[in-house]
N, C-alpha and C positions, 0 to 999 in steps of 0.2 A: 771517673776516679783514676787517679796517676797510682800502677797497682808494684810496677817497679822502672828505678830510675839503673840506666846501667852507665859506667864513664870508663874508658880507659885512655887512658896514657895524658892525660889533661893535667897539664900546671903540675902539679904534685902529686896527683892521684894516677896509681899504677895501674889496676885494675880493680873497681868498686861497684857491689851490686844493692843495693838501697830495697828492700819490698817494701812497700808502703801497703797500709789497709785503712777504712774507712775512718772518721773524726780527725780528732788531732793528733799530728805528729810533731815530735817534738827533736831538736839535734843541737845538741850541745859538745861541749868541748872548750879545752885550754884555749886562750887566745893565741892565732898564730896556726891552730890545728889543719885548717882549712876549710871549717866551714861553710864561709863564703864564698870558698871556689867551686865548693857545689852547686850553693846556687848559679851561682856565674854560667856554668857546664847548663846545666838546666834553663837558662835562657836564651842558647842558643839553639835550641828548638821552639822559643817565641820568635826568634826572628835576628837575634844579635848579630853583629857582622862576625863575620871567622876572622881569627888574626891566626894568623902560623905562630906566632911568639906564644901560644897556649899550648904547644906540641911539647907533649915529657921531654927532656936530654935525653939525646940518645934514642925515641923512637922516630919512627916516620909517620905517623901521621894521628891525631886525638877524633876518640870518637864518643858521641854522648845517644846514648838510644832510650827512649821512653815507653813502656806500656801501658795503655790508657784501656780502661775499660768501659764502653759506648753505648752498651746496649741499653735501648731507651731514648736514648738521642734520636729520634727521627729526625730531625732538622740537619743536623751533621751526619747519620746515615745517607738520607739525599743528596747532601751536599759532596760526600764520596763519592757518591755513584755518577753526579754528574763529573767528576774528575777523572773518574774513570778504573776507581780502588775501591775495592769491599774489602769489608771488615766480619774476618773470621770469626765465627762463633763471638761477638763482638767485641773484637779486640784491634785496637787502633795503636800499628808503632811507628811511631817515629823516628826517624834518624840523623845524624850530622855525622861528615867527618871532615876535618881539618889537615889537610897536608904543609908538614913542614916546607916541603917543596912540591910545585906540581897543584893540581884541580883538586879544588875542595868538592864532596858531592854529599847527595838530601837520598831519602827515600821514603818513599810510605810506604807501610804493609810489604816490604820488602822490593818492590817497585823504583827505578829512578824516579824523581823528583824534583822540583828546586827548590832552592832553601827560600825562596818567597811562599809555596804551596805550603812547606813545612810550617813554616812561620805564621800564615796563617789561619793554620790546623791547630797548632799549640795555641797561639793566641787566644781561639776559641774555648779551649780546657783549663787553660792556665793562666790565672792574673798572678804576674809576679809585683811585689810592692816592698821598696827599698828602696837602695842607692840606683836600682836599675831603671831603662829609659823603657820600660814593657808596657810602664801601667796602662791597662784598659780606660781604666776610670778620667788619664788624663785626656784622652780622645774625646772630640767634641761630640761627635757622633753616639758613641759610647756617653757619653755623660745625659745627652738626648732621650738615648733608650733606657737608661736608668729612670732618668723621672717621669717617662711617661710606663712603665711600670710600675713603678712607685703610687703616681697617681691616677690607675688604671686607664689609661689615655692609649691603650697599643692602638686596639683597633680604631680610633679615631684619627692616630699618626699615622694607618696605614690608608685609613680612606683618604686621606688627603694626599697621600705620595699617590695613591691610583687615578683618583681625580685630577692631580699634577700631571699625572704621567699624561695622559687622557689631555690633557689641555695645550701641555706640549706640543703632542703627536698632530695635533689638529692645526697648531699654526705651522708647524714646519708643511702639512699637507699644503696648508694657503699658502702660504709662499710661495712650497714649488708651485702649485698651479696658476697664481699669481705669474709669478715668472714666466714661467710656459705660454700663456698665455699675452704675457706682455710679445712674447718673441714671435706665437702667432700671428699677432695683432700687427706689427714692424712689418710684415711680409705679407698681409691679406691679399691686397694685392696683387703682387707678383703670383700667388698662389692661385686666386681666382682666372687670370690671366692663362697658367698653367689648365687649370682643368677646364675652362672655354677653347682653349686649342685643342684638349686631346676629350673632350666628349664632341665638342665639333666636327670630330672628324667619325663618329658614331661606328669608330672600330669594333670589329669581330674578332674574338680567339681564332687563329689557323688560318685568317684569311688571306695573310699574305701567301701561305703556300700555297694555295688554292689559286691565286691571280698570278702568283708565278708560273704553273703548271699550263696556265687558261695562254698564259705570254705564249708558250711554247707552241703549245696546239696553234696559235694565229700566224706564226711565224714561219711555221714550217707547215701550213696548209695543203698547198702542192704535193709537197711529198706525202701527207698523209692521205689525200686521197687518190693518189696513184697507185700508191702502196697498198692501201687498203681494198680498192678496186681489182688491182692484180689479186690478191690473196682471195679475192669474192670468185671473179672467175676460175682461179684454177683448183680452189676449193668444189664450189659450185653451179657455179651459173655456166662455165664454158661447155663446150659443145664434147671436150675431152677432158671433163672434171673430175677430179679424182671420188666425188661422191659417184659418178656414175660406175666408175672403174670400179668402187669399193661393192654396190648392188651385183655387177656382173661377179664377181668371186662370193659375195653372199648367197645367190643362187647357187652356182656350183656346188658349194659348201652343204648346200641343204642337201641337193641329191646327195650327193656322199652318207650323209649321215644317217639316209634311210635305212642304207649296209650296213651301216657301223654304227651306234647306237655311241659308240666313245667320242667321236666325232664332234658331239652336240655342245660339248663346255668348246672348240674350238672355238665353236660358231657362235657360243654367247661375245666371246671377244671382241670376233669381229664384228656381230651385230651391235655392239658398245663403239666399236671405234668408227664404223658406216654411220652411226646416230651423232657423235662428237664430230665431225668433220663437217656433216651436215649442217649442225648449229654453228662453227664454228664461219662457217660458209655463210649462211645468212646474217650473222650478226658484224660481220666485217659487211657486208652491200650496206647493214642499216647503217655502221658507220661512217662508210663513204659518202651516205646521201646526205648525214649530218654535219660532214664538215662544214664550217663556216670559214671563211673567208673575208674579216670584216673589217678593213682597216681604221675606222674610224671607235668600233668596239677595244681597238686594238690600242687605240691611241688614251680612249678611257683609261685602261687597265691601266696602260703604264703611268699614266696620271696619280692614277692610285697608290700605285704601287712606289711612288717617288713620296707621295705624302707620307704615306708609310715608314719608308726609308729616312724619312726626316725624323718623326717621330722616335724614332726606334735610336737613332743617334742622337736625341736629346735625355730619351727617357728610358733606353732600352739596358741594355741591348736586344733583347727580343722584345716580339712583341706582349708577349704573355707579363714582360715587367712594364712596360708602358702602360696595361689596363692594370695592373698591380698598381703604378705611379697615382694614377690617374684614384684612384679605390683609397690609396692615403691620402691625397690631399683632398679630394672627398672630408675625409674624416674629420681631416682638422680644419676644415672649414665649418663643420658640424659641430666640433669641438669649438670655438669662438662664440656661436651664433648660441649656443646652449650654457656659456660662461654664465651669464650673468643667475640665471635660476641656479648652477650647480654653486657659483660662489656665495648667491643669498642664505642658499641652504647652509651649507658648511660656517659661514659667519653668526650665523643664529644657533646653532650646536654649539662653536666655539664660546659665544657670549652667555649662553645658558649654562655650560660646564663652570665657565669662572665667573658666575654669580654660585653654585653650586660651592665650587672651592672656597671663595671668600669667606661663603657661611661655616661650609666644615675647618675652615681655620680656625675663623673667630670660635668655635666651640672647641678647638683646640686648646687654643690659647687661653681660655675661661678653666679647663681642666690643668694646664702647666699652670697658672698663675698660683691657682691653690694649691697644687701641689706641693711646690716649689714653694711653697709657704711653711705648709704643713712638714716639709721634708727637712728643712733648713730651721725647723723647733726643733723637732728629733733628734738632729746631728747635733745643735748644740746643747741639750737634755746630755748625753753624751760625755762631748768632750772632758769635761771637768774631772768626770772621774779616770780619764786615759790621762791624765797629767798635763791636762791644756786650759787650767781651768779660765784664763784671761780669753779664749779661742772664741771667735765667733766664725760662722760659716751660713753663707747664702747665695741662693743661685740667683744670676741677672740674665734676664729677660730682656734683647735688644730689639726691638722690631724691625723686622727687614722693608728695605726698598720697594718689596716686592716679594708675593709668595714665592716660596719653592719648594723640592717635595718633604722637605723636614719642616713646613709650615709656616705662619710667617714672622717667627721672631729667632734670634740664635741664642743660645743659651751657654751659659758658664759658669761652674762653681767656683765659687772664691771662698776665699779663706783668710783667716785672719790668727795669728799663733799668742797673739797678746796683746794685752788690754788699750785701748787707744791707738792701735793700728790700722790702717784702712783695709780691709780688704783685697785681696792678688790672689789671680789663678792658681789655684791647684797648682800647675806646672811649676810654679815657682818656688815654691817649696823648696827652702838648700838643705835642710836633716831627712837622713834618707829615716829614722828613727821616728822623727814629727810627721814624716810623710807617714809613714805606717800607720802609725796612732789614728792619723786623720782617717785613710782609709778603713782601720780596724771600727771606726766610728760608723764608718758607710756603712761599709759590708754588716753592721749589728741590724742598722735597721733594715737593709734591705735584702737580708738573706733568705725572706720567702720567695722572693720575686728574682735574684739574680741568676743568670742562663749560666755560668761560667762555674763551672763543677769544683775545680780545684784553687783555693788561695793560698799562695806563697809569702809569707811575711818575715822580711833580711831588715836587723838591725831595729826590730822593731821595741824591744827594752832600752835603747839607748837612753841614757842617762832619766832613769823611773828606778822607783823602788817603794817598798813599802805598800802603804796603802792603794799609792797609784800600783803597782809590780799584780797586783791580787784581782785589783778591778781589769787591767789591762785582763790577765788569765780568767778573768769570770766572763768577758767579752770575747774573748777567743773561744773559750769553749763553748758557749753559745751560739756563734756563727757555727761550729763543726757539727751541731745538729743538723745543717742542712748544706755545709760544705764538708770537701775532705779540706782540711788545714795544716799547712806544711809550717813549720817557723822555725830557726834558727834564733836561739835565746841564749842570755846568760844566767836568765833569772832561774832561780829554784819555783817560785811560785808559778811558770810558767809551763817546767818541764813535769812539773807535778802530777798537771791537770792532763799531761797527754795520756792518750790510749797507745800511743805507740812513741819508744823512748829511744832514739839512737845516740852513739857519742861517736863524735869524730877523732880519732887521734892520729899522731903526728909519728913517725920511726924512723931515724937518723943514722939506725945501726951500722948499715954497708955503705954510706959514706955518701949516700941517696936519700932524700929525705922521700918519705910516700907514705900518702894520706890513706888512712882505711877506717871504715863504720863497722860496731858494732850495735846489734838491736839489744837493750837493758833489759833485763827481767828480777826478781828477785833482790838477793843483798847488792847484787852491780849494783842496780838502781840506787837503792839507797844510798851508797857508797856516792855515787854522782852526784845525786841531790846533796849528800852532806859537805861533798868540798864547794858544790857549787854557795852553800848557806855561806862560804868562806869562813867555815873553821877547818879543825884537824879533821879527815873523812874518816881518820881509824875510830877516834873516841866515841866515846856510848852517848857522850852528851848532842854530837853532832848527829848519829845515826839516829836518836832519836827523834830529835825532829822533824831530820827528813822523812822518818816514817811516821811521825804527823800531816806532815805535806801530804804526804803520798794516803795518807787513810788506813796505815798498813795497822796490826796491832805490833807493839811491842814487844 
């Protein structure tokens, strides 16, 4: 529910605060007051483009803010949260501001925003229906979800967008893998060729370092075991080894310590380091007797180690990415060789989903057709007494090329304003007044079923009166059983019927003209209602009737 409209500095309106409450509201006024440019203000939070030329004389910038009240909405709850705006103790506001010069800016919930976000926030709460370009109803999509409301078909339109969805996602999978697979297939080849060279060569992680190290030792044999030999004897094996050196001070050390009892952690040291030298001694002789010296092991190695080196400059750079290399194209050879079973599978899913699809269309389309029957009695049951009585109205049924996820035909209400005329879209419509009516027709029948809380109806008594002025307000008030109802009227029988009466007037006093609302209660009211009858509003004769309209007693 739209629970207050705020506007300042807009067109003629200086600063204006509107509370609205549930049913119908009704807003009248002298032609020329500005009613419509409330409306106006008000649909640029469905989405209207900003013109700066709407900014008061004299101020800097027009601003229009909406308070909507939400709670209940889990659908649009949701859909805040995933935007990334909650809605307070559930209260949804909107905003616009218009800069004479300089950035126009949006907000939700006090929140920057853009006026797209906005626009499609209001659009949700608000069908505005007049001269304005807002109407819900004329969107194709929106005209879709109407009838399969209408003809309880939701859940069958949405099995079909999911099985859509679902059928889509499966051929874009075939393709790409299709694809992929083609580009496999272009290079198997070259790719088999690749991992015959480098499983050929039946590489080890680390072993180039390993055959590197192995190079060195062959290389420098000589020295190692000259080197190693010296360090054996003068460790150990010599006649004047420092192992023996270390036992003659190790004995000494013991006598000492028979005196001295402190002595004894000395002599653990030493006997650690007499034991280390000792090892250290023999394991350099076992080295020495191990060198090799093998030129022809030597010649291996480096064989290897050039294969290596080749590898690793094709595939590497290390070798850890060569056996990587080698482990993908693996893969995708694996990948080819298993195409045909993963592609059977996947084509058989796909073929099953859209025999699936086809059938939940055709039961689709079996629930639009009646509907769309049945919906297109009702509206014209209707018309006649909104002052259309030549009007006919029906939705057409086109069948597509091809499903998609809104099923497989397109849909569009047509209309027809007088007797012998062919039927034309909705959209075409040139009386923003006829537009109304027609909508007022919709909205009668399908105000159990429509999502869109508040309707906005500009210019909707255009040229009616009488008997049609009474039926039009017996169909407005009937929709505000399950909408809030906004309408800007000239008719007395229309402002009668509201639960909530405002008037717009106009004051020229300071040389400024600027728009201001009052809410009617009491003899106001009555007063309104009797100039709006178009007699005198002072006389008894006129205030009575209005308070006949109105239910009042005398």
């Amino acid at each position: 529910m739209l629970v207050e409209l705020r506007i300042r500095d807009y067109a003629v309106v200086e600063d204006l605060t509107l509370a609205l409450g549930p049913g119908l509201n009704a807003l009248t006024g002298e032609t020329g007051a500005g009613k419509s440019i409330i409306v106006g203000a008000l649909s640029l939070l469905l989405g209207e483009r900003a013109s700066s030329g709407v900014v008061r004389v004299g101020a800097e910038r027009a601003s229009v803010e909406a308070v909507f009240d939400v709670g209940g909405r889990e659908d649009l709850l949701g859909r805040l949260d995933t935007l990334g705006y909650q809605a307070e103790d559930g209260l949804l506001i909107l905003r616009r501001e218009v800069a004479a010069e300089g950035r126009n800016r949006s907000w939700v919930n006090g929140s920057p925003a853009t006026a797209g976000v906005v626009g499609d926030l209001g659009a949700a709460l608000v069908d505005l229906h007049g001269q304005h370009e807002h109407q819900t109803l004329l969107r194709p999509a929106q005209q879709r979800g109407i009838l399969d409301a209408f003809a309880g078909s939701v859940e069958a339109a949405r099995d079909v967008a999911r099985i859509h969805a679902r059928v889509e996602e499966l051929h874009r999978l075939l393709e790409s893998r299709e694809d992929r697979l083609r580009e496999i297939e272009s290079r198997s080849d070259f790719l088999r060729f690749q991992l015959d060279e480098m499983d050929g060569a039946r590489l080890v992680a680390g072993e180039d370092q390993e055959l590197e190290a192995e190079v060195g030792r062959h290389e420098h044999a000589e020295e190692l075991l000259e080197g190693a030999g010296g360090v054996h004897e003068r460790l150990y094996a010599g006649d004047d080894s420092l192992a023996d050196g270390l036992a003659e001070v190790r004995t000494a050390l013991a006598k000492l310590a028979r005196y001295d009892p402190a002595l004894l952690e000395i002599g653990q040291l030493l006997e650690e380091a007499y034991h280390n030298v000792n090892e250290v001694g023999r394991r350099m002789g076992d080295y020495a007797e191990a060198v090799d010296h093998d030129p022809r092991r030597l010649e291996a190695v480096r064989s290897r180690l050039d294969l290596i080196f080749r590898l690793k400059r094709k595939y590497g750079p290390e070798l850890a990415d060569v056996l990587e290399t080698a482990q993908r194209v693996r893969a995708e050879l694996a990948e080819l060789e298993e195409a045909d079973h993963d592609l059977a599978e996947l084509r058989a899913e796909a073929a099953a989903l859209t025999k699936e699809l086809h059938a939940a269309a055709e039961a689709l389309t079996v629930r639009r057709r009646a509907g769309a029957l049945s919906m297109s009695k009702a509206v014209m049951a209707v018309l006649p007494e909104l002052g259309i009585p030549g009007g006919t109205f029906e939705i057409h049924l086109k069948e597509l090329d091809a499903i998609g996820a809104g099923g497989a035909e397109s849909l569009e209400f047509l209309v027809a304003l007088n007797t012998g005329f062919e039927p034309m879209p909705l959209r075409r419509i040139a009386s923003g007044g006829e537009m109304s009516r027609v909508m007022l027709a919709l909205k009668s029948i399908l105000a159990g079923v429509d999502r869109v809380p508040v309707l906005v109806f500009d210019e909707i008594d255009a040229g009616i009166g009488g008997v049609v002025a009474t039926a039009v307000a017996e169909k407005l008030a009937q929709v505000a059983r399950e909408h809030q109802v906004f309408v800007v009227t000239h008719l007395a029988q229309l402002a009668s019927r509201a639960t909530g009466h405002f008037v717009v007037e106009k004051d020229d006093a300071e040389g400024l003209s600027a728009t201001t609302v009052r809410h009617l209660a009491g003899d106001e009211r009555v007063e309104e209602i009797a100039r709006m009858l178009g007699g005198d509003p002072g006389s008894s004769a006129s205030r009575e009737h209005a308070r006949e309209l109105l239910g009042a007693e005398a």
